[in-house]
N, C-alpha and C positions, 0 to 999 in steps of 0.2 A: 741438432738433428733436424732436417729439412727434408720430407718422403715427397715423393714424384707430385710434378704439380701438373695441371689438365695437359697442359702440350704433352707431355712426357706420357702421360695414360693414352694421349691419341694416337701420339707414334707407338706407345708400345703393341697396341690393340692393331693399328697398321701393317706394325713388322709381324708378326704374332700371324695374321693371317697370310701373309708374306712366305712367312719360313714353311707353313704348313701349306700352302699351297703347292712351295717346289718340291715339295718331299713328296706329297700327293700326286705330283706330273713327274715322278721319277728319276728330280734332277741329283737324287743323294745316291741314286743305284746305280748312276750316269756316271756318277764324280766317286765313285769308289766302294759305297756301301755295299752289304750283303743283302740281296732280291731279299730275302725274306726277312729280315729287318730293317730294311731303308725307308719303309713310311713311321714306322714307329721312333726313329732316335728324329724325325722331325718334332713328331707332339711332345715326345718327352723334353728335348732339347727345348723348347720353347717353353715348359713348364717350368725345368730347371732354370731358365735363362730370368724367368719372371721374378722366382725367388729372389736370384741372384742380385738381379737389378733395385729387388724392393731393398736387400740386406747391403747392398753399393752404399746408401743414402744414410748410413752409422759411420762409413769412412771417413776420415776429413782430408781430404787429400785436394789439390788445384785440380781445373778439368780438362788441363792438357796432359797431366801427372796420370789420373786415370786412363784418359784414353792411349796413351803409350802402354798403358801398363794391359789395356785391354788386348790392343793389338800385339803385345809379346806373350800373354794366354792362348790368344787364337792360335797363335804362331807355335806354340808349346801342345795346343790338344791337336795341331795336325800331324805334326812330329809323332806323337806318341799313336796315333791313329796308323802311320804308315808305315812303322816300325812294327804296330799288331800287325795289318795286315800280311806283311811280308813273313815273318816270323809264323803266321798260322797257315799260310799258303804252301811256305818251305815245310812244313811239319805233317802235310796233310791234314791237315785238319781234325790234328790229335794234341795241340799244344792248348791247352785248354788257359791258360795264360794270355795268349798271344790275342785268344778272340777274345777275351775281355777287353783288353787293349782298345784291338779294333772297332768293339762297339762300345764302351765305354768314350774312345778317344773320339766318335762322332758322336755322340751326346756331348760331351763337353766343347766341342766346335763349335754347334749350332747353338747350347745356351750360349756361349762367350761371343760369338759373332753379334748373337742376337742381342745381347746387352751392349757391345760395341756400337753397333747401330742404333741401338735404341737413346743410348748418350750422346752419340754426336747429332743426333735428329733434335734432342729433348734442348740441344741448346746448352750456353752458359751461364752459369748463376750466376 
């Protein structure tokens, strides 16, 4: 077991201000999110993504095996993101499911982007 070593705390601490910054200038209310939770699945997403990436460093897997496996998560929490949204849009906004989904499915974007990026910055072992 090998935990993040300085690069990988500088990129994460990088991205980290990164992802909260675009949430902060609107670009998650831009790209889909709901106005009145689109700043917040940025800080959570980046919290969540922190854990994520500290509990990555238990896996033993190659780090091209990861980051494939990253970018088919990302690829998976926007899926299920755009599937809430539509499913809570067509429902009125009575399907109490659907906006789980939605906001659930952009918290899990932003940590998995956020761990995606933060591995391919951190380099390989």
């Amino acid at each position: 077991m090998q935990f993040p070593r300085k690069r990988e705390f500088i990129a994460s601490l990088v991205v980290a201000v990164f992802f909260i910054g675009l949430a902060a200038n609107g670009l998650t209310e831009r790209l889909g999110a709901h106005p009145f939770w689109s700043f917040k699945v940025g800080y959570i997403g980046v919290g969540v993504g922190l854990v994520l990436y500290l509990l990555q460093a238990l896996v033993r897997l190659r780090w091209g095996t990861k980051a494939a496996l990253y970018v088919v998560f990302v690829w998976g929490a926007v899926a299920v993101t755009v599937i809430g949204k539509g499913r809570f849009a067509a429902s009125y906004a009575e399907d109490f499911i659907a906006g789980r989904m939605w906001f659930l499915g952009w918290i899990g974007g932003v940590a998995l982007a956020f761990v995606l990026i933060v591995h391919l910055l951190g380099g390989r072992r």
